[in-house]
N, C-alpha and C positions, 0 to 999 in steps of 0.2 A: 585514363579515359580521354578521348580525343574530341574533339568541337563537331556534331553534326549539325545541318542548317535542314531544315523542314519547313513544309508550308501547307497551314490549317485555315481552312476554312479562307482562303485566301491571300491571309497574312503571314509572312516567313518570320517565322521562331528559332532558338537557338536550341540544342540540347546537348548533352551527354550520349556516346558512344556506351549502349549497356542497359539504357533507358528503355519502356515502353513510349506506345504513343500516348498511353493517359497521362505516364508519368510528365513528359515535355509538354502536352497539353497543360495540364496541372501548371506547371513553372510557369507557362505561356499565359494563366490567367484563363484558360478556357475551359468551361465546364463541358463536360462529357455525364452524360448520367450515369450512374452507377449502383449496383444495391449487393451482388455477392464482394465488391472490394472492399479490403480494410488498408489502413497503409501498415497497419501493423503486422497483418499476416502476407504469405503470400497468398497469388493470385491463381483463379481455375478457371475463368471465363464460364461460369455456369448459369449465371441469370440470363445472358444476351441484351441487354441493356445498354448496355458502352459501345455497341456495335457503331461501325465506322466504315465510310468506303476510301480505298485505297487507289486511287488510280495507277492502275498494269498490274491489278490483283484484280482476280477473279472473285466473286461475294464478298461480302460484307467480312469484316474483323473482328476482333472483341480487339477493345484500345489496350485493355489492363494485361492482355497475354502474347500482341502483336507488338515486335521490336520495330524501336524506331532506327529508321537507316538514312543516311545523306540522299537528302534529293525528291524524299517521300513529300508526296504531295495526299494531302488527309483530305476529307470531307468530313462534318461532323452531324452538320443539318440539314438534310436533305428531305424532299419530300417523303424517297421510300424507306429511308431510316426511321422519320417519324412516324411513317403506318406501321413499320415491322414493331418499334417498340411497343407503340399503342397495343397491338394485338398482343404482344408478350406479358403484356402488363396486365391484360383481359384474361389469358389464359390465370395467372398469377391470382387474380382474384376469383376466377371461376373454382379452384383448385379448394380452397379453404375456404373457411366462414370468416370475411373480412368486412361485417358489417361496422362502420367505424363509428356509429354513434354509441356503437355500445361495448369497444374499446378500450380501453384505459389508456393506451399509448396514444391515440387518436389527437390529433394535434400537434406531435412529437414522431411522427413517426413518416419512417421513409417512403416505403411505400406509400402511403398516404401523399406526400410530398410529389411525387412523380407521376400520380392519377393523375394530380391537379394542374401539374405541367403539361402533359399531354389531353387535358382536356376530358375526361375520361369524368361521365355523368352520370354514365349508369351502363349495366352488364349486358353485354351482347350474347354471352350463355349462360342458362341457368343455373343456379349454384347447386352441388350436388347434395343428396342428403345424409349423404355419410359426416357425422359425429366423430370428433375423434378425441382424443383421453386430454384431461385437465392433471398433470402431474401436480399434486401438493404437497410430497411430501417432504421437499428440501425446507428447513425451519425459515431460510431468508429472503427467497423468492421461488417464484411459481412457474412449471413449464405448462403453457398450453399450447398443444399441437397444432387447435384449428387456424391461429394465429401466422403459422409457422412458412417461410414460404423456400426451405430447402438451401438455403445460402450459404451453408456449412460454412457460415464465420465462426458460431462459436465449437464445432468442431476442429478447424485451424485453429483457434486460438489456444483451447485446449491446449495440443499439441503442441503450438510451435511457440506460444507460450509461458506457458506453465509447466508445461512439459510433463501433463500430468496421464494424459488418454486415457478416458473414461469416457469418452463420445465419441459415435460411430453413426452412421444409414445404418436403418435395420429395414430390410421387405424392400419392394422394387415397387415403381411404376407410382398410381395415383396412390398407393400404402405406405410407400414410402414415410419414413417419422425419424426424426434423433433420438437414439437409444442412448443407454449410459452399463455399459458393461454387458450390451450382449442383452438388454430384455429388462434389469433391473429397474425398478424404483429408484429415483433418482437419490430419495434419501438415506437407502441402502446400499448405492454404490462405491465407488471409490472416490468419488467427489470431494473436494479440498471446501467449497466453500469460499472460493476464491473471488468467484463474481466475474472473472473474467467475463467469462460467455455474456451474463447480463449486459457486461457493458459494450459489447460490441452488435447485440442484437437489434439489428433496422427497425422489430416491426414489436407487437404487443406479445408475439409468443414469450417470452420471459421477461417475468413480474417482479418486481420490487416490492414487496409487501407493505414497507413500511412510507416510501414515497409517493405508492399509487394513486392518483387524483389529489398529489397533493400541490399540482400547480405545471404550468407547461412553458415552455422552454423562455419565457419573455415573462414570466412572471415570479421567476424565482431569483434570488442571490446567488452567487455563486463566488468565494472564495479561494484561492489554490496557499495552502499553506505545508507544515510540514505533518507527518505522521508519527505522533507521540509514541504508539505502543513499543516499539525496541527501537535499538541503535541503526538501524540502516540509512533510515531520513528518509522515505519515500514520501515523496510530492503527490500531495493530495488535494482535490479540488470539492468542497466543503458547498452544495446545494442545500438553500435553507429558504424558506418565505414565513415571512413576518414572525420572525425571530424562532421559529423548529426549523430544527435540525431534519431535512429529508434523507439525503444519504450522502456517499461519500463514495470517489471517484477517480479513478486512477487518471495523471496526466501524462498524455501520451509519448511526447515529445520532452519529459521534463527526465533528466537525471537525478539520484544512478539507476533505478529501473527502471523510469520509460513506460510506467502506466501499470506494470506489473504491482496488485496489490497482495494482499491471504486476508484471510477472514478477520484476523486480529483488526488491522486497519480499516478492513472497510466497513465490517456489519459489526462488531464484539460492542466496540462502546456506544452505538445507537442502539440493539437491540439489547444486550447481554447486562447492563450495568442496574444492578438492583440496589445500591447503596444509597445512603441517606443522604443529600446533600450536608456541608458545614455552608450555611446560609447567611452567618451573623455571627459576632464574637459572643462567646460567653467566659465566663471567669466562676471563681470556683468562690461559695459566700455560704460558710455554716455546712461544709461537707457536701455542696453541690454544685454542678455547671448551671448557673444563672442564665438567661441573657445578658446582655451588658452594650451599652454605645461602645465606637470605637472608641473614643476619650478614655473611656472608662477603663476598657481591656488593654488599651497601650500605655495607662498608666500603671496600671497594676503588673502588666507585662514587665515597663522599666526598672519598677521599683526590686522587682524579685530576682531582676536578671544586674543589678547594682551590689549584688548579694555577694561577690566574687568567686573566681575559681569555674567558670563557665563555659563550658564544654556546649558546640552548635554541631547538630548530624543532619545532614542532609541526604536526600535518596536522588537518582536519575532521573526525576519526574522534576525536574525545575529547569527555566532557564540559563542562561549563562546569565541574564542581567539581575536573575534574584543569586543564584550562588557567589555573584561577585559583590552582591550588595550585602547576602549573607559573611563574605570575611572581613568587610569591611568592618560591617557591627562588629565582628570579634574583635579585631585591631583596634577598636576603642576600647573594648572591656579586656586584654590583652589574654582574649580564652582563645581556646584550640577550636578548631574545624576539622572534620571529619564526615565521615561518607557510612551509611546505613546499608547493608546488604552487602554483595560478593564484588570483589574487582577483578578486573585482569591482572594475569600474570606477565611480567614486563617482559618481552623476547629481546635484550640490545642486541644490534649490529644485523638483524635480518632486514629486507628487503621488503617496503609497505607494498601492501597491495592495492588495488582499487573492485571496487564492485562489480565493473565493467569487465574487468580481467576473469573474473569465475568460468561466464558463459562460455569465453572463450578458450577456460584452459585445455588440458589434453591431461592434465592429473590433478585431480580434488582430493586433497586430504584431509578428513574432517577428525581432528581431537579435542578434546575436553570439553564438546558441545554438541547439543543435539540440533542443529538449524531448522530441520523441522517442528520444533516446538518452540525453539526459541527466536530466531529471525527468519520465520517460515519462506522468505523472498529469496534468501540466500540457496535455499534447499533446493527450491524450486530453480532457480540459476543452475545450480552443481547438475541436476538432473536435467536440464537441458545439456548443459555441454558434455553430458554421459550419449545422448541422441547423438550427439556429434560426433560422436567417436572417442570421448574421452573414458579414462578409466578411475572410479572413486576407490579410494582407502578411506577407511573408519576404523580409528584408535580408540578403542573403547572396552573398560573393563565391567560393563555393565549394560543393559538394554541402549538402544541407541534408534531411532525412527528409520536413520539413513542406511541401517544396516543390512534391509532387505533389498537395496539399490545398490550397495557397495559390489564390486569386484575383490575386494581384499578386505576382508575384517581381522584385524590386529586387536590383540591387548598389550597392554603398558609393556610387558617384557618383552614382543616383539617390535618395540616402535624402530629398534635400528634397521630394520627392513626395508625403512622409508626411503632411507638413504640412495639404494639403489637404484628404486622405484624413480625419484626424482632426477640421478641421474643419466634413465633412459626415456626421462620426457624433454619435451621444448618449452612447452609454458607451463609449469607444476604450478599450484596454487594452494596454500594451506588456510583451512580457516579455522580458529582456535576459540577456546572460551576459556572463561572462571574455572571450570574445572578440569582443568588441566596439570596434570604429576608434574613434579619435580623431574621427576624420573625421563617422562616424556618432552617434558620441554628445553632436558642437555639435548634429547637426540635432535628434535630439530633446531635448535640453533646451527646446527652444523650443514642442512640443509641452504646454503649461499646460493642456488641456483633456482630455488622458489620465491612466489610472492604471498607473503603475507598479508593476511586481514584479521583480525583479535574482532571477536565478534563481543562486545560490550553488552556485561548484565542490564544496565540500564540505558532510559532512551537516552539520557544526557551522559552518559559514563565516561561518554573521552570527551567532555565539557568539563566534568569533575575533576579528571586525571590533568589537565592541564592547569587545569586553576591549582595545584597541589592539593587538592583534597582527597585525603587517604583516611583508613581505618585509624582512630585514632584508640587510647584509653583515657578511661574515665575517669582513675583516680580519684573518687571520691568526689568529687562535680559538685558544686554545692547548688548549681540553676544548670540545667539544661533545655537547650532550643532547638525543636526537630522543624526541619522544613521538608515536609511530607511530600504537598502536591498529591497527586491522584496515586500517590502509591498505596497499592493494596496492603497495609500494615498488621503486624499482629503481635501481642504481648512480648511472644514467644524472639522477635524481631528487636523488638527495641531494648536500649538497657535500661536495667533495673533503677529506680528511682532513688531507693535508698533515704531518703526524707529532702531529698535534693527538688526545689524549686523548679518548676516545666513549663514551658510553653512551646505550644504546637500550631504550628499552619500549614492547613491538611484541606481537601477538598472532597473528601467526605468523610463521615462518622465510622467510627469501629470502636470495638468493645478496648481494644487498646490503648483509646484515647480516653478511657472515662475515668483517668485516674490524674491527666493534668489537671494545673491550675489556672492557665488561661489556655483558649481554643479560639482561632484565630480562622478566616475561611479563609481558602485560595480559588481561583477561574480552573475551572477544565481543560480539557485540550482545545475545545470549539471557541472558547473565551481567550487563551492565551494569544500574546502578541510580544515579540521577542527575537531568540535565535536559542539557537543548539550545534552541539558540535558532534554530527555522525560518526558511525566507527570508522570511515576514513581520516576523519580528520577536518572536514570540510566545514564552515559555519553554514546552517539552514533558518532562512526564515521562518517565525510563526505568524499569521496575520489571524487574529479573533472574528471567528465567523457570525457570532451570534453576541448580541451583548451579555455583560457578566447579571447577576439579578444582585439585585439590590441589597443592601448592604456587603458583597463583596467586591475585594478590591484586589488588583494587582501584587503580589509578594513585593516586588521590588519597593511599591510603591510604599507597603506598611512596614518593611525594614529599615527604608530612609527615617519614615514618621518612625518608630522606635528607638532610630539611632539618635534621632534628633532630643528626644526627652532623656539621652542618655550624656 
């Protein structure tokens, strides 16, 4: 890209050779209005908003579709730019029912923003009396049409996205409305649940159910920390006032996706989580879980765990600063650590990959994992760079989500196939799980010419793998110490107790726990403050968006106080 020089609104700016005029506006510091751009998707010049006069061009531009060239001399604010928007803005409001007192986005919302710019007090046509449909039936937010002002941002997004298209224009002219598969119910479509669209939406046409009126852009917190549910680490931005949780937020600009969420992250643990809090320690007095002080529970804790022979399991729901505080404690009591649930299968000598490399492969081969169920970001990745011309393989001897996407579905006895496959691409990319053969993972080692990614059972999984914490046995354990965290746990999960001493800190209750002897609470994800280490590799902040409630405390902080009475 080569050095162009422009002059906006006067002042001569510098830009890029490739750039639009909003873009080098933008850099320049200079607002251009705008309501159909996102920076995330591309541009269509469809609202006329950004509109711009070009002097040795004939009418008016859109900034966000007209290239900028050496020498262009812009105007931005001109008398008939401000009548043209004005009136664009009128027709915009004439078109729907955009009465903003009765809103929900009203105060927050773009449109709105832009009346108030141009001055805009009240309607020069009458608004019409066509109704148009209130979708409700997606479970996490609400499509309302009358709202809606045709911006096909979250149609772009959709697509260029998530890469999922299930939004389209359906009917022409003032009928015009965003469909979702051709006429369906949005809750019967193909819809991920991903939110995207929500969060690129200017105006009140799509609802947030659970943050609706619950505070406007200058009266809320706003946190960006990491995303607990798998191993990926996407950067989330945590909207709360006075101490609720409102919703959660992909950041756009942040890595490795770049604002891309799924449902897991954004809506599952605000709306979806039914379980009990652990609120307080209890201890186990005449065959029952007590309450108890912490005093109480970390002496009772020490006393049992002094017992020797002491086996600690930990799950991918913890940080590095409690896992590492968790081997510490063993290193004085000189017991084993260990990890709860499934790990990865070790690949030496292949090639790491990065998150960013998927979108961009030209061959996705996915084995011994479902990424759409399990790091649903990654899915949605591999299915964009299928848009692009890529082709997927799916090694799978058993259902698979990815396999109605694939180009090539393979079972275990054909994985030497891949071989080929990999080398007649450029950029091959294999992503892998826990369940991955023996069998399957000789063939790809021998794949030198891909990039690997190990998609981690858990959120912390290559936190654990690097700290050495592996499956360990029990051998007869005479005290053992689970650090749960928010992992969804079950009998059937943990090992048998055997008359062996237990203590558990776990951030909510299950029937699984009702058989230790102290119960210990841990913070949520919203509470946690820390780091983690994604299936790259990479350490990710946590910053606690909402304070912990009272009587719980920090893991790291109640494994030091335990190691310390030890």
């Amino acid at each position: 890209m080569s050095e162009i020089h422009l002059t906006i609104d006067g002042v001569e700016v510098v830009g890029q050779s490739g750039q639009t005029i909003l873009e080098v506006a933008q850099s320049a510091g200079v607002d251009i209005p705008t309501l159909c751009h996102h920076p995330m998707v591309s541009d269509l010049g469809g609202c006329r908003l950004c509109l711009v006069e070009v002097e040795k061009m004939r009418g008016f531009q859109t900034a966000c579709t007209c290239p900028a060239t050496d020498g262009m001399v812009v105007h931005t604010e001109t008398p008939k730019l401000f009548e043209t928007r004005s009136l664009v803005l009128q027709l915009l409001f004439y078109e729907r029912n955009h009465y903003c007192m009765y809103c929900p986005t009203s105060g927050d919302c773009e449109l709105q923003d832009l009346a108030y710019r141009h001055n805009l007090d009240h309607w020069l046509f009458e608004r019409p009396a066509e109704n148009k449909d209130v979708d409700a039936s997606r479970k996490y937010f609400v499509m309302d049409h009358n709202r809606c002002v045709l911006c096909r941002r979250c149609i772009r997004a959709c697509d260029e996205i998530v890469a999922n298209h299930t939004l389209q224009m359906a009917y022409r002219g003032s009928h015009s409305v965003i469909s979702a598969d051709l006429g369906l119910p949005f809750g019967d479509s193909s819809c991920v649940s991903c939110g995207t669209c929500l969060q690129v939406c200017p105006t009140g046409a799509l609802i947030d159910r659970r943050s609706v009126y619950g505070g406007h852009r200058e009266q809320v917190d706003r946190t960006v920390t990491t995303c607990m549910q798998c191993s990926v680490g996407c950067q989330i931005e945590v909207v709360s006032a006075h101490r609720r949780l409102l919703r959660v937020e992909g950041v756009w600009e942040a890595e490795p996706t770049h604002g891309l969420l799924c449902v897991d992250g954004r809506f599952a643990p605000l709306y979806d989580e039914q379980r009990e809090r652990v609120t307080g320690p209890r201890v186990r007095r005449d065959g029952k879980l007590v309450d108890a002080t912490w005093d109480e529970a970390l002496d009772v804790a020490a006393s049992g765990l002094k017992l020797g022979d002491v086996v600690a399991l930990a799950t991918g729901a913890n940080t590095n600063e409690a896992l590492g505080g968790l081997k510490s404690l063993m290193d004085r009591l000189s017991g084993k650590v260990g990890c709860l649930g499934a790990t990865l299968p070790c690949l030496d000598g292949v090639t790491a990959g990065a998150v960013t490399d998927v979108p961009e492969a030209d061959l996705v081969i996915v084995a011994g994992v479902d990424p759409l169920e399990t790091n649903r970001v990654l899915g949605y990745l591999a299915k964009r760079a299928k848009d692009h011309g890529a082709r997927i393989v799916v090694v799978c001897d058993g259902e698979n989500t990815m396999a109605k996407f694939a180009d090539v579905n393979l079972n275990s006895g054909q994985a030497s196939q891949t071989t080929e496959l990999v080398a007649q691409a450029e950029k091959p990319v294999v992503l892998y799980g826990a369940g991955l053969s023996s069998e399957v993972a000789a063939n790809l080692r021998g794949l030198s010419k891909a990039k690997f990614l190990g998609l981690e059972p858990g959120a912390n999984g290559r936190g654990m793998a690097e700290l050495g914490i592996a499956p360990v046995k029990l051998n007869g354990a005479k005290a053992q110490l689970w650090l749960l965290g928010e992992e969804e746990v079950r009998s059937t999960c943990l090992p048998a107790k055997h008359g062996a001493f237990t203590v558990a800190v776990a951030s909510y209750q299950s029937s699984a726990l009702d058989e230790v002897d102290v119960l210990l609470p841990a913070p949520i994800w919203a509470e946690r403050s820390g780091h983690i280490t994604n299936l790259e590799g990479k350490t990710m902040a946590l910053n606690g968006a909402v304070a912990m409630p009272k009587g719980v405390r920090d893991e790291t902080d109640v494994l030091a106080d335990l190691a310390s009475r030890l």
